[in-house]
NUKOL-685529 format. One record per residue: residue number from 1; residue in one letter; z negated, y negated, x of N, C-alpha, C in turn. Coordinates in Angstrom, 1 decimal, padded with zeros to 4 digits. Each point is the difference from the previous one (the first is absolute). Layout:
# residues N
resi=NUM resn=A n_pz=Z n_py=Y n_px=X ca_pz=Z ca_py=Y ca_px=X c_pz=Z c_py=Y c_px=X
...
This chain:
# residues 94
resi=1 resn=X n_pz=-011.4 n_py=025.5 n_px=008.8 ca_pz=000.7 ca_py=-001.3 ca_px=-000.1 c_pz=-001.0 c_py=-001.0 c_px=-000.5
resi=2 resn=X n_pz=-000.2 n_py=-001.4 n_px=000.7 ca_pz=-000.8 ca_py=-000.8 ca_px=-000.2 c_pz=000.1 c_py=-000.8 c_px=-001.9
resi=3 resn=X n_pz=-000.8 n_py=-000.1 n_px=-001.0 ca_pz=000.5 ca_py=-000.7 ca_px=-000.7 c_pz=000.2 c_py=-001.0 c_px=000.0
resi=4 resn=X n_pz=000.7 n_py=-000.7 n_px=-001.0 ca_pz=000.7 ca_py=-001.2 ca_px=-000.3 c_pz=-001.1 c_py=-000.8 c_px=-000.7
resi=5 resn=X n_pz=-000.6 n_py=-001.0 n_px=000.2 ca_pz=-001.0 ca_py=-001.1 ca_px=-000.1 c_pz=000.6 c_py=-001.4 c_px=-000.9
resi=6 resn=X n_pz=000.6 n_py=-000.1 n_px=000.8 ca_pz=001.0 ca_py=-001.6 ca_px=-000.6 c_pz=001.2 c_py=-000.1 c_px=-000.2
resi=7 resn=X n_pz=000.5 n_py=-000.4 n_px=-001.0 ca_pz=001.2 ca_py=-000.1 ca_px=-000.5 c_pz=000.5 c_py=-001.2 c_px=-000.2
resi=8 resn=X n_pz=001.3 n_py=-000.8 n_px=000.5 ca_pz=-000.2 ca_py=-001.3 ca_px=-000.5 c_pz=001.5 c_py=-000.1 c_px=-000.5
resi=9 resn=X n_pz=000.6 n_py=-000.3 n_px=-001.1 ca_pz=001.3 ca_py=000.3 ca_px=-000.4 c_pz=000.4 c_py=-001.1 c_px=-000.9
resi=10 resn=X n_pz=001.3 n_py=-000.5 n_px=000.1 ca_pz=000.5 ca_py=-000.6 ca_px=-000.6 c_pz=001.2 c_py=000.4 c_px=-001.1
resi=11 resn=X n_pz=-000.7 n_py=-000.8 n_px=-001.2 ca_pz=000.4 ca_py=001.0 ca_px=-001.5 c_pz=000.1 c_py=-001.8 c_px=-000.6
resi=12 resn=X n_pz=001.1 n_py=001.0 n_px=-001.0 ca_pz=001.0 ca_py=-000.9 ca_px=-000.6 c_pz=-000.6 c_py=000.8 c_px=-002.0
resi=13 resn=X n_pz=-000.7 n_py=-001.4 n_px=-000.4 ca_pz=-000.2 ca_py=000.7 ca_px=-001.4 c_pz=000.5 c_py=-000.9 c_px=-001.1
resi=14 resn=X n_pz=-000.6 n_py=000.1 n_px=-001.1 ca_pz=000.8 ca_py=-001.0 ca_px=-001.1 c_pz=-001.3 c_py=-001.0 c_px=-000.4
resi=15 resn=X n_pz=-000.2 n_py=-000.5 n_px=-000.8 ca_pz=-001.0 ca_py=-001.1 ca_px=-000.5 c_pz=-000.9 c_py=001.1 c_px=-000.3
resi=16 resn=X n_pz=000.2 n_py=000.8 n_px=-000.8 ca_pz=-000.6 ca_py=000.4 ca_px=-000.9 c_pz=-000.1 c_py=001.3 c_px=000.9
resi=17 resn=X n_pz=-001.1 n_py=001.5 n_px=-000.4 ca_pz=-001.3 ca_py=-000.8 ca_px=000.0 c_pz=-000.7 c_py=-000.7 c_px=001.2
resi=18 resn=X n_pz=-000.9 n_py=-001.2 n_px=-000.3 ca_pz=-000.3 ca_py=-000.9 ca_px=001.1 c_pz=-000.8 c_py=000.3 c_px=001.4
resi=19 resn=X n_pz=-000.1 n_py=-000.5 n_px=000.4 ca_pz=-000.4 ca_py=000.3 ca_px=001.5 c_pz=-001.4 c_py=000.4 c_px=000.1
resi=20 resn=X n_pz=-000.7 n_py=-000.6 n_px=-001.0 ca_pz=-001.1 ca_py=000.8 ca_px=000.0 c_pz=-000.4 c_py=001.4 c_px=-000.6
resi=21 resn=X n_pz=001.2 n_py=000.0 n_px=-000.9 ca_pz=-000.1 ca_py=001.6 ca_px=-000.3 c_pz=000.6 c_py=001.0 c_px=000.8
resi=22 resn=X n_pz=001.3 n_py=-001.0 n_px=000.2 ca_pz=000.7 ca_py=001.2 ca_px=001.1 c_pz=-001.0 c_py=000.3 c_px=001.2
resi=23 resn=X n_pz=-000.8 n_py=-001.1 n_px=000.7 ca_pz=-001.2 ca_py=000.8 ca_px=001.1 c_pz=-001.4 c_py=000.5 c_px=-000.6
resi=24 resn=X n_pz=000.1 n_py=000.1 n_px=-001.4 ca_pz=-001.4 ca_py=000.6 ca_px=-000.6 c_pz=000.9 c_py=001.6 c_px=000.3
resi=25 resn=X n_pz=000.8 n_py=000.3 n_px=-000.4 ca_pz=000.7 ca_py=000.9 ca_px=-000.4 c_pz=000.3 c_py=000.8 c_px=001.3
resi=26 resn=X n_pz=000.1 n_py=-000.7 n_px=001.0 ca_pz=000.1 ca_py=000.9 ca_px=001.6 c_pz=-001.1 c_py=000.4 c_px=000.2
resi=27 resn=X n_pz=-001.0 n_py=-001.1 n_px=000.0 ca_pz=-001.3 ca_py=000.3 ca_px=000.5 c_pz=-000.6 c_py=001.2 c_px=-000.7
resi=28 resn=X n_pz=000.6 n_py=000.2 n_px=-001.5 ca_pz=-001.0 ca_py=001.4 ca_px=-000.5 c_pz=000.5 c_py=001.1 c_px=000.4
resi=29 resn=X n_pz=001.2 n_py=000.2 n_px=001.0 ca_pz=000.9 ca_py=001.3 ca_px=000.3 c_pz=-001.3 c_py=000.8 c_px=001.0
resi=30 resn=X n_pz=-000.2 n_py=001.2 n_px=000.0 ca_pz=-000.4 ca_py=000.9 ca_px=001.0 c_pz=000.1 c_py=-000.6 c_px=001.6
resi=31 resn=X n_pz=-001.3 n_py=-000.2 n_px=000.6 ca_pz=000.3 ca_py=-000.2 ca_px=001.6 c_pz=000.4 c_py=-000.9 c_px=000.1
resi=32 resn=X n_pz=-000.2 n_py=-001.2 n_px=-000.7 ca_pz=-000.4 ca_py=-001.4 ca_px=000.2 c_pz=-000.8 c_py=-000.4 c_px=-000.2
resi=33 resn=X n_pz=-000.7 n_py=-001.0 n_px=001.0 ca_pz=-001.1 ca_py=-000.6 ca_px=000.0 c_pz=000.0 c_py=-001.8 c_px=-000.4
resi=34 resn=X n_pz=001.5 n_py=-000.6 n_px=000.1 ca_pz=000.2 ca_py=-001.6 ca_px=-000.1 c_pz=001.3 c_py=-000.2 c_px=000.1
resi=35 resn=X n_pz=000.3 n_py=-000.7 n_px=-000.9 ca_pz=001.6 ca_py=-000.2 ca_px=000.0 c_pz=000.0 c_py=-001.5 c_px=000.1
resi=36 resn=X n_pz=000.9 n_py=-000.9 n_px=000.1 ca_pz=000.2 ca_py=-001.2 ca_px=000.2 c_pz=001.7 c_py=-000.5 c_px=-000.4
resi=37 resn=X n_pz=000.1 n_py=-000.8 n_px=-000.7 ca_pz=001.5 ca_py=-000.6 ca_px=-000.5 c_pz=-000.5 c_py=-001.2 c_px=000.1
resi=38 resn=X n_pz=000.9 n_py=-000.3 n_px=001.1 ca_pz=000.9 ca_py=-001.7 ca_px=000.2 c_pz=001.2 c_py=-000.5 c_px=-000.1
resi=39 resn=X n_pz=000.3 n_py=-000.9 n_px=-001.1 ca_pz=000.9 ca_py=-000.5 ca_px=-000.8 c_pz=000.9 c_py=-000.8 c_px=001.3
resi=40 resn=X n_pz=001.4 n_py=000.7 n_px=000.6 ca_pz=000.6 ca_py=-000.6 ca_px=001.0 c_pz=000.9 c_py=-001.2 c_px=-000.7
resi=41 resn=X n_pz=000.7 n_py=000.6 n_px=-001.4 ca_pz=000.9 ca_py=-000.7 ca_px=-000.1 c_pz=000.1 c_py=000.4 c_px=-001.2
resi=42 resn=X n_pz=000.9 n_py=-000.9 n_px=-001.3 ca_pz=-000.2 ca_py=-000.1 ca_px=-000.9 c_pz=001.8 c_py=-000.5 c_px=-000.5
resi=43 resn=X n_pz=000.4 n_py=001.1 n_px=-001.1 ca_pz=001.3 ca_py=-000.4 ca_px=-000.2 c_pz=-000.1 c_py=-000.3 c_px=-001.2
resi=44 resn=X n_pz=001.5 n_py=000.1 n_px=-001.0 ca_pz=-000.2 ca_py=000.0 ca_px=-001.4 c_pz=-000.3 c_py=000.9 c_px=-000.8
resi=45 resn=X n_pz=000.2 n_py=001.7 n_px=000.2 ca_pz=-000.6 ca_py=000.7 ca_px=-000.1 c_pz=-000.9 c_py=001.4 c_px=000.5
resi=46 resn=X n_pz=000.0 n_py=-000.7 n_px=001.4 ca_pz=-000.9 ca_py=001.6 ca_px=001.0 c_pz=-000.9 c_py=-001.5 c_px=000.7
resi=47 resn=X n_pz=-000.7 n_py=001.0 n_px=000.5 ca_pz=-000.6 ca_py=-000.3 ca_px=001.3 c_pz=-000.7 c_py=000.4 c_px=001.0
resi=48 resn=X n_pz=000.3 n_py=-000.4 n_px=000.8 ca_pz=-000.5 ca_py=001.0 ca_px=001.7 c_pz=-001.2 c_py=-000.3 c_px=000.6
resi=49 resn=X n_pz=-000.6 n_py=000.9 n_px=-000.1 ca_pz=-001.3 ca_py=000.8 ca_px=000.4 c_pz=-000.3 c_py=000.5 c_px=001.5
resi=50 resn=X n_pz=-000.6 n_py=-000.4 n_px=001.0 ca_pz=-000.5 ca_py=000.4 ca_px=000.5 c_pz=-001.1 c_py=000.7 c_px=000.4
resi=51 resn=X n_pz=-000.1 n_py=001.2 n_px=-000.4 ca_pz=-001.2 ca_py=001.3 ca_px=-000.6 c_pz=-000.8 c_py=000.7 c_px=001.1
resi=52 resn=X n_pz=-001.2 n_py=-000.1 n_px=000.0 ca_pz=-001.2 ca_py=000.5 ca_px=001.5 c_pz=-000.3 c_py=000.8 c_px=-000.9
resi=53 resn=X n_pz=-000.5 n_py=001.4 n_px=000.5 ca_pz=-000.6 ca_py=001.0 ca_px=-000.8 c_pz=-001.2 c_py=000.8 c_px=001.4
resi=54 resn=X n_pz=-000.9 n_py=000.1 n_px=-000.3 ca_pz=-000.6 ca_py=000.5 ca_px=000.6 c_pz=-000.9 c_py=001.2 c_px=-000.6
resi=55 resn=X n_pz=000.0 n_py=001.1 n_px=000.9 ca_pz=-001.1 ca_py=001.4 ca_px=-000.2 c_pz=000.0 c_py=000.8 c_px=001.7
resi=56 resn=X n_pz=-000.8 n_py=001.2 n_px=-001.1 ca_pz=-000.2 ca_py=001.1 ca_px=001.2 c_pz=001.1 c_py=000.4 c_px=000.4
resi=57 resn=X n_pz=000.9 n_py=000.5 n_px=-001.0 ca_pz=001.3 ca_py=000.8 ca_px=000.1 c_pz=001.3 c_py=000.0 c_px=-000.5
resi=58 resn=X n_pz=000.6 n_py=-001.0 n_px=-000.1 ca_pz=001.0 ca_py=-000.6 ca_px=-001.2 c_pz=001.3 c_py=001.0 c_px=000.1
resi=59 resn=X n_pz=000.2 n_py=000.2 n_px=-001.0 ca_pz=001.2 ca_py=000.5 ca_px=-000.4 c_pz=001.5 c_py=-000.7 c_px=-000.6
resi=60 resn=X n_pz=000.8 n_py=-000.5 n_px=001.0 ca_pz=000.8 ca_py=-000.8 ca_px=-000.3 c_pz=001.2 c_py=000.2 c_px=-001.5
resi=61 resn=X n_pz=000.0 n_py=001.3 n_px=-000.2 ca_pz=000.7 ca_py=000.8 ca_px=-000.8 c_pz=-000.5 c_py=-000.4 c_px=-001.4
resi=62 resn=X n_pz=-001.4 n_py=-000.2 n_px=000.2 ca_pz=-001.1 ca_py=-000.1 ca_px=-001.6 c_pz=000.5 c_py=-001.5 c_px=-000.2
resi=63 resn=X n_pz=000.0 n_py=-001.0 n_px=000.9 ca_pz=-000.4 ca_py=-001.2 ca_px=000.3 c_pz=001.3 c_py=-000.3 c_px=-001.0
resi=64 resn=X n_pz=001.4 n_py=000.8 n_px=000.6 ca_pz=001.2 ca_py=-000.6 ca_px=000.0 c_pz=000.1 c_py=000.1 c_px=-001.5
resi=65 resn=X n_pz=-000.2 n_py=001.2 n_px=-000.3 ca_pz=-000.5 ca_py=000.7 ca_px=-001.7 c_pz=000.2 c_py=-000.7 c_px=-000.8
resi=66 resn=X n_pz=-001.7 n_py=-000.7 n_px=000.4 ca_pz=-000.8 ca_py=-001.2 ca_px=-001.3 c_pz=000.8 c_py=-001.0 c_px=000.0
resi=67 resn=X n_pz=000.6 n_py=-000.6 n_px=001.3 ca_pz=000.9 ca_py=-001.3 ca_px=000.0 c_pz=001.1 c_py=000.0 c_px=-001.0
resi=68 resn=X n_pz=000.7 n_py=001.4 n_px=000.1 ca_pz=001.0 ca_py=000.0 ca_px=-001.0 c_pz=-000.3 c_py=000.4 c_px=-001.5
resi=69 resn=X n_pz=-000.9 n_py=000.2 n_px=-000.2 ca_pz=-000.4 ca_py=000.3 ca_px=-001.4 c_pz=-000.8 c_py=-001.5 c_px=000.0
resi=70 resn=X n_pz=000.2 n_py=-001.0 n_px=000.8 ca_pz=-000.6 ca_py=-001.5 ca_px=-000.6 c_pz=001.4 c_py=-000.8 c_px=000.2
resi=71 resn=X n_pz=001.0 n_py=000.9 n_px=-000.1 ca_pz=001.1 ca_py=-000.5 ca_px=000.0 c_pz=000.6 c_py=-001.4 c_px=000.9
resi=72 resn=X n_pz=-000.7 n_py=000.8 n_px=001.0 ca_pz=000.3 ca_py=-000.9 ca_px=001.6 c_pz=000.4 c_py=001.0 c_px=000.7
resi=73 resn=X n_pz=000.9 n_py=-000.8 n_px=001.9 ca_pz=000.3 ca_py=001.0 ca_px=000.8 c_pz=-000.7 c_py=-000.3 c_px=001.4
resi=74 resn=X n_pz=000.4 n_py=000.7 n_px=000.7 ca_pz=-000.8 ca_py=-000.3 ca_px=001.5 c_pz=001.7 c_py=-000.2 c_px=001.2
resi=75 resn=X n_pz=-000.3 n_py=-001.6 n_px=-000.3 ca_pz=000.8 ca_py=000.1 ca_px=001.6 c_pz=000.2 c_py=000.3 c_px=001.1
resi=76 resn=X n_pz=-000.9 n_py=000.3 n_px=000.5 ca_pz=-000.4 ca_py=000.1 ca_px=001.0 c_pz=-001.4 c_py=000.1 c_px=000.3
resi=77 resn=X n_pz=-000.5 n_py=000.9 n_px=000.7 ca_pz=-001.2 ca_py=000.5 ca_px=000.8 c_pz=000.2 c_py=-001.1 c_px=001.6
resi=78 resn=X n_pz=-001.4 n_py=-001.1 n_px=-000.2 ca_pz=-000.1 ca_py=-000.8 ca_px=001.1 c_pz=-001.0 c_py=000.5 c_px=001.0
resi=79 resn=X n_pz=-000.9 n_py=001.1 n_px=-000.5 ca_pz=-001.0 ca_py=-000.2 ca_px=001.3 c_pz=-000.7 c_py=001.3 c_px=-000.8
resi=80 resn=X n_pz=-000.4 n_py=001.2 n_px=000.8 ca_pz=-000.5 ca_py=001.3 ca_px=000.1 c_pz=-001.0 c_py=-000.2 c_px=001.1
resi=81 resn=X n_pz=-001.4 n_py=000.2 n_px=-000.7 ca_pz=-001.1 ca_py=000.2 ca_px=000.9 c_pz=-000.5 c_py=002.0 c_px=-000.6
resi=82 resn=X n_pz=-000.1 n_py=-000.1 n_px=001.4 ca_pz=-000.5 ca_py=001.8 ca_px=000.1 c_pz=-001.5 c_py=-000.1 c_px=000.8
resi=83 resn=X n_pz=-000.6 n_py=001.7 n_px=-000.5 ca_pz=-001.1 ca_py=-000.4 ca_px=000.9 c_pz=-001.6 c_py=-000.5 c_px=-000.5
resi=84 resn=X n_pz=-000.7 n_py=000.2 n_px=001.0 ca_pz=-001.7 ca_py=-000.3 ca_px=-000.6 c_pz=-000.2 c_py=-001.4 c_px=-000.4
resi=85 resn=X n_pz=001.0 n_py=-000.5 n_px=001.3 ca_pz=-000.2 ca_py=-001.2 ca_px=000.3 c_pz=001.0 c_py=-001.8 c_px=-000.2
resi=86 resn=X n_pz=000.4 n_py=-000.2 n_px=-001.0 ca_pz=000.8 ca_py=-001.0 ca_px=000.0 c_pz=000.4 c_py=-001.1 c_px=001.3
resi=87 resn=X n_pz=001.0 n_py=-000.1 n_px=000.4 ca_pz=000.5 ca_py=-000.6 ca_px=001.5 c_pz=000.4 c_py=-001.0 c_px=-000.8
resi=88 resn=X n_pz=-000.3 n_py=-001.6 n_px=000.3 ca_pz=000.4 ca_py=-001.1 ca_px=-000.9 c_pz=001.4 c_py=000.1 c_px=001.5
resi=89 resn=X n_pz=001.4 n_py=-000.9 n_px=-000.9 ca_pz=001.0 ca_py=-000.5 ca_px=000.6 c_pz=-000.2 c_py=-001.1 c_px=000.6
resi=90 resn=X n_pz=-000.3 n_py=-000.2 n_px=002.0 ca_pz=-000.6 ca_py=-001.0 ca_px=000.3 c_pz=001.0 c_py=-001.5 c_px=-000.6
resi=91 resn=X n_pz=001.3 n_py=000.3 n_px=000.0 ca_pz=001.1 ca_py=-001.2 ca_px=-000.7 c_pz=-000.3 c_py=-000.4 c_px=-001.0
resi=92 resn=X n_pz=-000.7 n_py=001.3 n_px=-001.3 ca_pz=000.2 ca_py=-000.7 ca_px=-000.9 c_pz=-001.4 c_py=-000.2 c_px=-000.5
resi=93 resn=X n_pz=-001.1 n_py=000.5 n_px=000.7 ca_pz=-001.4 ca_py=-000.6 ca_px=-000.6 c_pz=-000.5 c_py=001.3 c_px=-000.9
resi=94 resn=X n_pz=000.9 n_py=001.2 n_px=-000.4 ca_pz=-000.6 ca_py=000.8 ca_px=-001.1 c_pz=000.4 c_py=000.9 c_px=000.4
């Protein structure tokens, strides 16, 4: 079975802790190589995350893990790259 490469998921967390720790905090997980958080939207007290994670072999299960132990959830799973090779979405540019 080909691995899983890219992960792009939409997570719902609290203020706290901040965005730069919550993606310091992915990025140190096993079989990542770069993570990425972009601040979609901003309430009174959460805010939504649109989350890139990139490796050799990601483990969605680990991923899901750390998010809930940073006391965030995952909405939804937007875009699964498998494979040697990353296929950008010609629609959406990535």
């Amino acid at each position: 079975m080909a691995p899983v490469t890219r992960l792009v998921l939409d997570v719902l967390k609290p203020h706290d802790p901040s965005v730069v720790t919550f993606t310091r905090q992915l990025s140190d997980l096993e079989g990542i190589d770069g993570a990425t958080a972009t601040v979609i939207e901003v309430d009174e007290s959460v805010k939504t995350l649109r989350v890139t994670i990139a490796g050799s072999d990601l483990d969605l299960e680990s991923v899901r893990a750390e998010i809930e132990d940073l006391s965030a959830s995952i909405h939804s799973v937007d875009q699964v790259a498998c494979g040697s090779q990353i296929v950008e979405d010609p629609l959406l540019g990535r």
